[in-house]
N, C-alpha and C positions, 0 to 999 in steps of 0.2 A: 435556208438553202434555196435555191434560184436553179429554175433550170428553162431551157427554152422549146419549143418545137422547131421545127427547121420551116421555113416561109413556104407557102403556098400560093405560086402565082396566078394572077389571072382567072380566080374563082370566087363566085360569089357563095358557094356555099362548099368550102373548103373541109375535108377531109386528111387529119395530119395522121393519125393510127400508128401512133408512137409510145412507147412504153417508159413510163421513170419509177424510179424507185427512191424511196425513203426513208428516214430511219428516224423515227418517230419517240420522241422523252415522254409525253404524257399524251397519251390517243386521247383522254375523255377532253380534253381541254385545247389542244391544238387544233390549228386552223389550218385548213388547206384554201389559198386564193389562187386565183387563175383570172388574169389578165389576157382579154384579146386586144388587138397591134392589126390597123390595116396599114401593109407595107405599099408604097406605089413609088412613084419618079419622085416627087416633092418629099420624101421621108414618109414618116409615120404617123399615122392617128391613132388616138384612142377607143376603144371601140364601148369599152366596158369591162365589167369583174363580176366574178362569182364568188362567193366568203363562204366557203363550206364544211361543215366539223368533220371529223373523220368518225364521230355515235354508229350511224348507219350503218357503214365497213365493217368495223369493231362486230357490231350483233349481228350482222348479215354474212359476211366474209366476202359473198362479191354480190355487184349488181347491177343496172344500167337505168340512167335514168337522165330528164332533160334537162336542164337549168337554163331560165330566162339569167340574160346579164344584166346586173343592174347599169344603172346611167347610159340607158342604151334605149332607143327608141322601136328596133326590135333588134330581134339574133338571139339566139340560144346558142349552148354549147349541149351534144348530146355524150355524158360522160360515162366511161366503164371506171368501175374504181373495184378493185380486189386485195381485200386485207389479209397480208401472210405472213404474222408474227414469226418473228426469227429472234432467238435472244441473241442479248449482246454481255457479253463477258467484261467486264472490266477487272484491274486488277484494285486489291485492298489497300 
């Protein structure tokens, strides 16, 4: 699943404060990445990613905390992440 922020112009230190949601098969094993995009006139660059388990969430429920991006000479992302199990029904 893929989802985006919406673009923040003209900031070098850009605040998007947007919420997604997920529906998650196996929490101890899936990966949550997060790709930052500087958008400008010429298109887009890569800024860098974060590869993060969702362990933390799971045993903590929420929390906040920074992530350096890798392949990224600096930048951080400062991320809230809040785990709210909800089951899912399928049928047999």
């Amino acid at each position: 699943m893929r989802n985006k922020t919406r673009v923040v112009n003209e900031s070098l230190n850009p605040v998007w404060n947007q919420t997604f949601d997920f529906v998650v098969e196996d929490g101890l094993h899936d990966m949550l990445i997060l790709e930052v995009w500087d958008h400008d006139t010429f298109g887009k660059d890569y800024m860098g990613r974060c590869i993060l388990t969702l362990t933390r969430a799971i045993l903590e429920g929420e929390f906040k905390e920074c992530f350096q991006l890798d392949e990224a000479k600096s930048g951080k992302l400062n991320l809230h992440r809040n785990w709210m199990p909800q089951p899912v029904y399928r049928d047999s």
